[in-house]
SETIFI-27294 format. One record per residue (C-alpha): residue number from 1; residue in three letters; x, y, z. Coordinates in nm, 2 decimals, padded with zeros to 4 digits. Layout:
<recs>
REC   resi   resn     east    north       up
REC    NUM    ALA        X        Y        Z
...
</recs>
This chain:
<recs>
REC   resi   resn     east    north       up
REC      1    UNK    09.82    08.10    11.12
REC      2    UNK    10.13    07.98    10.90
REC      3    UNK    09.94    08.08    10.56
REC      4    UNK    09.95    08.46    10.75
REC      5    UNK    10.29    08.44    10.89
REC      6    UNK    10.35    08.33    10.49
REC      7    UNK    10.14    08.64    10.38
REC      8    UNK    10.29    08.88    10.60
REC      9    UNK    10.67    08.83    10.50
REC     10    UNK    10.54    08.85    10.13
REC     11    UNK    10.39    09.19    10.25
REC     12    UNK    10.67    09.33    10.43
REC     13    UNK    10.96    09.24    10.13
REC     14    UNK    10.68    09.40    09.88
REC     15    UNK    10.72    09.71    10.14
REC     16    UNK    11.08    09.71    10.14
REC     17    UNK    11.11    09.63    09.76
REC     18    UNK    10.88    09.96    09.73
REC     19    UNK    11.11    10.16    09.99
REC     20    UNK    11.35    10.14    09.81
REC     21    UNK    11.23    10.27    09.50
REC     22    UNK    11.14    10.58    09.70
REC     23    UNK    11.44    10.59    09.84
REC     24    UNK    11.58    10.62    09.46
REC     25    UNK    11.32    10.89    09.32
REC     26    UNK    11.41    11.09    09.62
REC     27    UNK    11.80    11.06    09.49
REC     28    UNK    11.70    11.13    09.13
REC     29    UNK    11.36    11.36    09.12
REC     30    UNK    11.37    11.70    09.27
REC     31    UNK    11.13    11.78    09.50
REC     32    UNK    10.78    11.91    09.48
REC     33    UNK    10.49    11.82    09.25
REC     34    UNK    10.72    11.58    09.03
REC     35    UNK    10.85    11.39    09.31
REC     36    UNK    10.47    11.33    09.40
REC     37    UNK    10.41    11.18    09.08
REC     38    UNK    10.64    10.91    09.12
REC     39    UNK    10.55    10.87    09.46
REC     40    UNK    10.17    10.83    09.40
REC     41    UNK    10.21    10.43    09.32
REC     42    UNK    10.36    10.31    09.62
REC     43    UNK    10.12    10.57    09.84
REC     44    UNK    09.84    10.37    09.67
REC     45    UNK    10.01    10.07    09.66
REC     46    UNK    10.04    10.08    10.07
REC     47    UNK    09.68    10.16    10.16
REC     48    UNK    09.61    09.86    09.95
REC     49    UNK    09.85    09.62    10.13
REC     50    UNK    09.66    09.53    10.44
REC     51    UNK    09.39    09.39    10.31
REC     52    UNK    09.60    09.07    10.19
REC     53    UNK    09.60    09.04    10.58
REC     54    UNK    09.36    08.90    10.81
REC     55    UNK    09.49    08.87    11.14
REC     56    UNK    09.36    09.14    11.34
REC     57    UNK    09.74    09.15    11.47
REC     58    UNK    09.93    09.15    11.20
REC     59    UNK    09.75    09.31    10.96
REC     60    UNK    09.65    09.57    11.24
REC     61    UNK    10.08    09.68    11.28
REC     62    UNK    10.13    09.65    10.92
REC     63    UNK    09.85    09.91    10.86
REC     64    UNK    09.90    10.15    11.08
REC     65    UNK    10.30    10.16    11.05
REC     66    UNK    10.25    10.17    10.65
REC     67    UNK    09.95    10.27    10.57
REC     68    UNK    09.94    10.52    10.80
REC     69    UNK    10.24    10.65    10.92
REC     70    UNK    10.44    10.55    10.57
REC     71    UNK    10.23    10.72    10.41
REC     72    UNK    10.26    11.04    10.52
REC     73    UNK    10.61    11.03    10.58
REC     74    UNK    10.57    10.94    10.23
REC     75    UNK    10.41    11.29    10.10
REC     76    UNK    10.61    11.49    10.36
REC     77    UNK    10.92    11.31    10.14
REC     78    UNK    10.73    11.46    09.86
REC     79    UNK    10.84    11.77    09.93
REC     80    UNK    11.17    11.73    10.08
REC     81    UNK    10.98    11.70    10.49
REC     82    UNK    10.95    11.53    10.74
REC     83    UNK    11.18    11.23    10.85
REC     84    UNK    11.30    11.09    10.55
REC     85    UNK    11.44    11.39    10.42
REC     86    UNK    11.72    11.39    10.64
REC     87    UNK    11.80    11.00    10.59
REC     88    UNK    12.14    10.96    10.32
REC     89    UNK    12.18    10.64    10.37
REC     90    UNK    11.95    10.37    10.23
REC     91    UNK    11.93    10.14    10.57
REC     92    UNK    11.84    10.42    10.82
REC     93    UNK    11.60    10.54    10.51
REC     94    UNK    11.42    10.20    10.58
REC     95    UNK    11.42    10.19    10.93
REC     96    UNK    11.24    10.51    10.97
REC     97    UNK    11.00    10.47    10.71
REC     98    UNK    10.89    10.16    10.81
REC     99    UNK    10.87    10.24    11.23
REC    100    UNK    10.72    10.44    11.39
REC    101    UNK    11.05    10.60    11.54
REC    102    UNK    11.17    10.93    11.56
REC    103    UNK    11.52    11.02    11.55
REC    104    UNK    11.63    11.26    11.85
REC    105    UNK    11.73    11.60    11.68
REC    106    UNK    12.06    11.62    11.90
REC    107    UNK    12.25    11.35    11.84
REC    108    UNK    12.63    11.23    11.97
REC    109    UNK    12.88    11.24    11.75
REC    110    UNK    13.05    10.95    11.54
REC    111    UNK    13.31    10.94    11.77
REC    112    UNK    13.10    10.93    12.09
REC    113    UNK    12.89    10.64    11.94
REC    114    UNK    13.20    10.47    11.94
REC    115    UNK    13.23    10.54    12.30
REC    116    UNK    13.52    10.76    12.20
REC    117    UNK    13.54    11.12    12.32
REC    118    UNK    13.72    11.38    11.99
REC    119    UNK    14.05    11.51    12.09
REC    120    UNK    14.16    11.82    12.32
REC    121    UNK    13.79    11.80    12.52
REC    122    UNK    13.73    12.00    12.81
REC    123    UNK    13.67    11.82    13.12
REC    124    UNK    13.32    11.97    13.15
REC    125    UNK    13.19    11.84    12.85
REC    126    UNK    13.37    11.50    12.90
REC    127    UNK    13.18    11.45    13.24
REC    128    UNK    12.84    11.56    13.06
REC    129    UNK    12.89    11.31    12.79
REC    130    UNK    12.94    11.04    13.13
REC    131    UNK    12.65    11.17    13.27
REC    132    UNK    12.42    11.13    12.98
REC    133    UNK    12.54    10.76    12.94
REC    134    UNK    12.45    10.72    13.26
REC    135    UNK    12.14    10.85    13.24
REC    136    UNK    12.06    10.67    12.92
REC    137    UNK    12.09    10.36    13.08
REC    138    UNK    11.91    10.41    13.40
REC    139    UNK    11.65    10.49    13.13
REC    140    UNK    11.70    10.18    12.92
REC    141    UNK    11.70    09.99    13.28
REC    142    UNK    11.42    10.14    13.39
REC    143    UNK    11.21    10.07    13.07
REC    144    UNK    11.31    09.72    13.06
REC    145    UNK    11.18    09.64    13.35
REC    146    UNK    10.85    09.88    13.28
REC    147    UNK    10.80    09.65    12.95
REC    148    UNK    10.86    09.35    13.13
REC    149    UNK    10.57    09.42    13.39
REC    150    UNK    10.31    09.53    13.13
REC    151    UNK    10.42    09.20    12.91
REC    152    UNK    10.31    09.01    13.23
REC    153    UNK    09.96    09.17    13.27
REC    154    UNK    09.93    09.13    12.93
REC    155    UNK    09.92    08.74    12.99
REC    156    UNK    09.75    08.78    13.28
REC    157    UNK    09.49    08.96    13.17
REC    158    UNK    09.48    08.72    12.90
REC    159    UNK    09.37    08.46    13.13
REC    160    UNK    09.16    08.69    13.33
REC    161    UNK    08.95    08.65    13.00
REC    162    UNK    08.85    08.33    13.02
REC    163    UNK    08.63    08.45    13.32
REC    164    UNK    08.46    08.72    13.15
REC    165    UNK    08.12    08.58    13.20
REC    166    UNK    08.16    08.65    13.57
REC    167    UNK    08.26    09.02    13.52
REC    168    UNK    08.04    09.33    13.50
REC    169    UNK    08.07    09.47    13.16
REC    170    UNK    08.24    09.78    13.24
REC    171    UNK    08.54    09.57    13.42
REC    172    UNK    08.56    09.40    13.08
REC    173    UNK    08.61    09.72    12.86
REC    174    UNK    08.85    09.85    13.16
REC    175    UNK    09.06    09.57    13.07
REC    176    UNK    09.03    09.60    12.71
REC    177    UNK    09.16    09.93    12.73
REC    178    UNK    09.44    09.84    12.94
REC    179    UNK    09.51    09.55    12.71
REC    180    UNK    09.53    09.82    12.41
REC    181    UNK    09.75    10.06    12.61
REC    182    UNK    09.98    09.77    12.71
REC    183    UNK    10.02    09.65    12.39
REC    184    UNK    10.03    09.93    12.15
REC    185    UNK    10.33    10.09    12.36
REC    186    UNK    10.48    09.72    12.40
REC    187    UNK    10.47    09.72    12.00
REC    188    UNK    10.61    10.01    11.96
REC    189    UNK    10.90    09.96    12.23
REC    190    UNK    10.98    09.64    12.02
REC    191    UNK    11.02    09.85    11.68
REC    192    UNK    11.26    10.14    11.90
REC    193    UNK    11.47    09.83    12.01
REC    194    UNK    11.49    09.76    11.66
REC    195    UNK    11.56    10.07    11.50
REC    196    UNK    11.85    10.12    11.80
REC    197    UNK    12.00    09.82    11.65
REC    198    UNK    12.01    09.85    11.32
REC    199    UNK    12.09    10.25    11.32
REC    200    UNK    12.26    10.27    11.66
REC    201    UNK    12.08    10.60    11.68
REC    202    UNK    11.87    10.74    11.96
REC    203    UNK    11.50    10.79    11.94
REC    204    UNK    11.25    10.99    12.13
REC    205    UNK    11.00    10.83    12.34
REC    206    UNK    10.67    10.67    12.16
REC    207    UNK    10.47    10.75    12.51
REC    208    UNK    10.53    10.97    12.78
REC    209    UNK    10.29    10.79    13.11
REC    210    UNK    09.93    10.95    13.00
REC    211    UNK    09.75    10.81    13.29
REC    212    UNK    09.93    11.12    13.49
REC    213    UNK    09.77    11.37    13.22
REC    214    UNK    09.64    11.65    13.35
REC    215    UNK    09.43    11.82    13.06
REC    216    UNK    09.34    11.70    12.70
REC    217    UNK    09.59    11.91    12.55
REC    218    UNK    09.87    11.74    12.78
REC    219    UNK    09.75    11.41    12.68
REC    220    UNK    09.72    11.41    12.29
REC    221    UNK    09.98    11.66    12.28
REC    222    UNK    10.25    11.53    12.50
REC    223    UNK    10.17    11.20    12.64
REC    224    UNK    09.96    10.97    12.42
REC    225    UNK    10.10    10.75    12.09
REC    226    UNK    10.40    11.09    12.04
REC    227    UNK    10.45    10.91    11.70
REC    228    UNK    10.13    11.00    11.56
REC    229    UNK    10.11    11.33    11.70
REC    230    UNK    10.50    11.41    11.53
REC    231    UNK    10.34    11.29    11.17
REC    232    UNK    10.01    11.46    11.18
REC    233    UNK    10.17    11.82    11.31
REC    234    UNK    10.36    11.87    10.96
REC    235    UNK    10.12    11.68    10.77
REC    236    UNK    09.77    11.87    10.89
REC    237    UNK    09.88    12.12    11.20
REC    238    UNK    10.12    12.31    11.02
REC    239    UNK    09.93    12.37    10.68
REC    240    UNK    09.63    12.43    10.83
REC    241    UNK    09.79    12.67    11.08
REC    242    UNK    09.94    12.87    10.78
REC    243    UNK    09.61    12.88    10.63
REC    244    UNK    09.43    13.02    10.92
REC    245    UNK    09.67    13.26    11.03
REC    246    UNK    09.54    13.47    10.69
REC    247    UNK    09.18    13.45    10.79
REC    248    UNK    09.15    13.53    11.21
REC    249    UNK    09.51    13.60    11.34
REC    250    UNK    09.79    13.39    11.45
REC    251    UNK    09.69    13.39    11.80
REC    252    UNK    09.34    13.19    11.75
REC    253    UNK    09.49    13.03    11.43
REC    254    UNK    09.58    12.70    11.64
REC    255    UNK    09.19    12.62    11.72
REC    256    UNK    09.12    12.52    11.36
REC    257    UNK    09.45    12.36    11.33
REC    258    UNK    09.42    12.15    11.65
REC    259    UNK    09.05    12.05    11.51
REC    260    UNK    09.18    11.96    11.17
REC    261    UNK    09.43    11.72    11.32
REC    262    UNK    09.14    11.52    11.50
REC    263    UNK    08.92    11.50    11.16
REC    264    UNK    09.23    11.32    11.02
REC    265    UNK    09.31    11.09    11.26
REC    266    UNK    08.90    11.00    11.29
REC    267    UNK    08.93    10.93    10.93
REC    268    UNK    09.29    10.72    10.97
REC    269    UNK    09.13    10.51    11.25
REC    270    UNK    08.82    10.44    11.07
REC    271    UNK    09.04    10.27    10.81
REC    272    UNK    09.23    10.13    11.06
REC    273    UNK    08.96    09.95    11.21
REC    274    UNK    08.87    09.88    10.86
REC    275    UNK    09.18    09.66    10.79
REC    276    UNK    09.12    09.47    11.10
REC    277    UNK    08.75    09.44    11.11
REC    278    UNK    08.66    09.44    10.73
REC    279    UNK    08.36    09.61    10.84
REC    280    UNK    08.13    09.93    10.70
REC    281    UNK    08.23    10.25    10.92
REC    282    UNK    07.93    10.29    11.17
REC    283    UNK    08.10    10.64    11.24
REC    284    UNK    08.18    10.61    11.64
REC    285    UNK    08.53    10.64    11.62
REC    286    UNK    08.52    10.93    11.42
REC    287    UNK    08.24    11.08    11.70
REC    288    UNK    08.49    10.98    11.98
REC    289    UNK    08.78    11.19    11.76
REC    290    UNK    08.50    11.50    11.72
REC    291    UNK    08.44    11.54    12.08
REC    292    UNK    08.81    11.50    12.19
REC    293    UNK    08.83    11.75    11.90
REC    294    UNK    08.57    12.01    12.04
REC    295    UNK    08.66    12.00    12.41
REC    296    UNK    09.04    12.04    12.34
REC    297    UNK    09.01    12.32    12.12
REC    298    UNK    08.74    12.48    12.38
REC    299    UNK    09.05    12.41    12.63
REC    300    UNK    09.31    12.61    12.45
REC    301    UNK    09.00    12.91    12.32
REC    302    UNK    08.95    12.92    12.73
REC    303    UNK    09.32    12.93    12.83
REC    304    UNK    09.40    13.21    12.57
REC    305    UNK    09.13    13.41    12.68
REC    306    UNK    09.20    13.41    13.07
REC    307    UNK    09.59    13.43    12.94
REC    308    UNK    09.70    13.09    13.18
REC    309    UNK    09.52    13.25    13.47
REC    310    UNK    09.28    13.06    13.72
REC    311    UNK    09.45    12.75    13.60
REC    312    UNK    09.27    12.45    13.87
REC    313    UNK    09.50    12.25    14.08
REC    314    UNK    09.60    11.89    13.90
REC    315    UNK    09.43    11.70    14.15
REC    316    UNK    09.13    11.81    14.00
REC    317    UNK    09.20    11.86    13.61
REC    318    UNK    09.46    11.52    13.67
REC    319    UNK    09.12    11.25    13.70
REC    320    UNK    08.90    11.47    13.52
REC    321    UNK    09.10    11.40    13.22
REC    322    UNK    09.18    11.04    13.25
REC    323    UNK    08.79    11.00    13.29
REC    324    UNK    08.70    11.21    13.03
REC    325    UNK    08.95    10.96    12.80
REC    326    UNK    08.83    10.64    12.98
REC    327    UNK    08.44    10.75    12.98
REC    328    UNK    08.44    10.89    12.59
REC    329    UNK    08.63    10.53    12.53
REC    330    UNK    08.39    10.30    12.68
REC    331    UNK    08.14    10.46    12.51
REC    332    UNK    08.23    10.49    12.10
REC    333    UNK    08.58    10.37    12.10
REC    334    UNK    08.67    10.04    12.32
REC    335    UNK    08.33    09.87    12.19
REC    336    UNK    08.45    09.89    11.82
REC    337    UNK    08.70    09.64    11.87
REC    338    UNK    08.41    09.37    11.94
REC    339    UNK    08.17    09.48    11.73
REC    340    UNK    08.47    09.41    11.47
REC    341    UNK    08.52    09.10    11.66
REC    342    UNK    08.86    09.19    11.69
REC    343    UNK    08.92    09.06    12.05
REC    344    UNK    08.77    08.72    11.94
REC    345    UNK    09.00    08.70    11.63
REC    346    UNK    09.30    08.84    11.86
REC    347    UNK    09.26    08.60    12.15
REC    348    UNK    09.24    08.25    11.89
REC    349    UNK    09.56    08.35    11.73
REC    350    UNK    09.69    08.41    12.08
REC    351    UNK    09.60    08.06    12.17
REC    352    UNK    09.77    07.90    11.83
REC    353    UNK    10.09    08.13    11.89
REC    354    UNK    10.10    07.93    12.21
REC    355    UNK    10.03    07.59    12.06
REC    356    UNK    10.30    07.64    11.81
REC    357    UNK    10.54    07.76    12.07
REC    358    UNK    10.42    07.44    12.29
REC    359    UNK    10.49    07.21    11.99
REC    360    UNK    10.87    07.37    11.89
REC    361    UNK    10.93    07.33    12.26
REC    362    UNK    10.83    07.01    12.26
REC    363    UNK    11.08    06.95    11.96
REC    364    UNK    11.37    07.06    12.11
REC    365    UNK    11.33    06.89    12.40
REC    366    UNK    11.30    06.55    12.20
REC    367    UNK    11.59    06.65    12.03
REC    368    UNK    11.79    06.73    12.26
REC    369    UNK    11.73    06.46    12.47
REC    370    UNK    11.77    06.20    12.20
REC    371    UNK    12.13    06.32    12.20
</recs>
């Protein structure tokens, strides 16, 4: 586990080193084809970066924060889009290419940061600014104390493991994908608190409570992993959209473009799996993608041709969806991660995190009782 703590801080300065090399070309080369060229190394050099990793963990953030999500940020930078673009200073450059943030369009002022409010104000807007303050910490309360009791499942369901021989299949991949839920959004909390601190700057949320989705479109289009939805809509939607619009019409234009966007992020969680795994594609994940793919753009043909009427009641469309999710994942996607052996791999280093945690304990207590 040390030789991949090791390897992982080589492959995270090799990141920044490479950062900010892009952050130069963007300062130097205009943008557009040119800008690509110089841009093409690094975009190779970070799909190739993972595989110096091994821990399904490790290696499993690194890739899909770099060689995903970097990367396209990366050719949306290209061309003067997407995040980057707007990012002068080197630092918040960084932050924002590396996590998967995104940076809340309407920001406060320099002198509100400061907790400051600019001179002459009206009273109105001085008691909105209050209120928003106010209501950004409830949030920050509130999602404390959220993180904090998924954390604790997390280890709970971590023990619940050790009895897995006792459980019905099915109550295993349940867990599994509340295991993957919990700790992809726990992740990508920890890399909001982060950015907040290094940039000061707010951030839109990373997940918006998906279990209360109440069609497909709601849940891959406002409520599941928002950060890969934000990249793939500039990167895939939005081109493909264009296109489309030529051949049958803006208003059925989106059911190609919404079916492109799954065919990408099949193919980016194949490799995903890849990193972690090491193993050939067997092509499930990408089937799980299709289907999502298929239904969702049946959903938005069927909603534009009744025009939003005869919409069902979301005590019906509410579990239909969650099911659909749940059902299609215990099927091709939850199983990949132990035919990959992923949980195996995930749940030793687990167990030598806590042994090295045990030991520095141990340490300080010897320490500090010696004194």
């Amino acid at each position: 586990m040390e030789g991949e703590i090791s390897s992982f801080i080589k492959v995270w300065l090799s990141v920044l080193t490479s950062l900010c090399y892009c952050y130069a070309i963007g300062q130097l080369v205009s943008k557009g084809t040119k800008r690509l060229i110089f841009l093409l190394p690094d975009v190779c050099l970070f799909l190739f970066i993972p595989l110096n990793l091994y821990s399904p963990n490790l290696g499993g953030v690194t890739a899909f924060f770099i060689a995903w999500l970097g990367n396209f940020k990366l050719l949306l930078f290209a061309f003067d889009k997407g995040p980057l673009t707007a990012q002068t200073s080197l630092p918040t450059f960084l932050t924002v290419a590396c996590l998967p943030i995104k940076i809340q369009r309407n920001q406060p002022s320099k002198s509100q940061l400061n907790g400051q409010v600019k001179e002459n104000p009206s009273s109105k807007s001085h008691q909105n600014h209050h209120e928003k303050e106010n209501s950004s910490t409830r949030k920050s309360k509130e999602g404390a104390v959220n993180y904090a009791i998924k954390g604790l499942l997390l280890v709970i369901m971590v023990r619940v493991y050790d009895y897995s021989d006792y459980m019905h299949p099915k109550i295993i991949l349940l867990l599994y994908a509340m295991h993957m839920y919990f700790l992809l959004e726990i992740i990508l909390a920890v890399s909001a608190a982060m950015a907040r601190s290094l940039s000061r700057l707010e951030l839109e949320p990373q997940f918006n409570k998906p279990y209360l989705s109440t069609s497909l479109q709601d849940f891959w289009g406002k409520r599941w992993n928002l950060m890969v939805t934000s990249i793939l809509r500039p990167t895939v939607y939005e081109p493909t959209l264009r296109f489309s619009s030529t051949l049958i019409g803006r208003k059925w234009a989106p059911i190609p473009s919404v079916f492109s966007r799954f065919v990408v992020s099949a193919l980016m969680h194949e490799l995903m799996f890849y990193y972690m795994g090491r193993m050939t594609p067997t092509g499930e994940v990408t089937l799980f993608f299709l289907i999502h793919g298929f239904f969702l753009t049946a959903e938005i043909a069927l909603k534009k041709a009744l025009n939003d009427k005869c919409r069902l009641p979301r005590l019906v469309t509410g579990p239909w969806t969650v099911g659909f999710v749940l059902g299609t994942g215990f099927w091709l996607f939850i199983p990949q991660f132990t035919r990959c052996k992923v949980d195996v791999r995930a749940f030793e280093e687990y167990a030598e995190v806590g042994t090295l945690l045990k030991n520095a304990s141990e340490k300080v207590v010897r320490i500090l009782s010696a004194k």
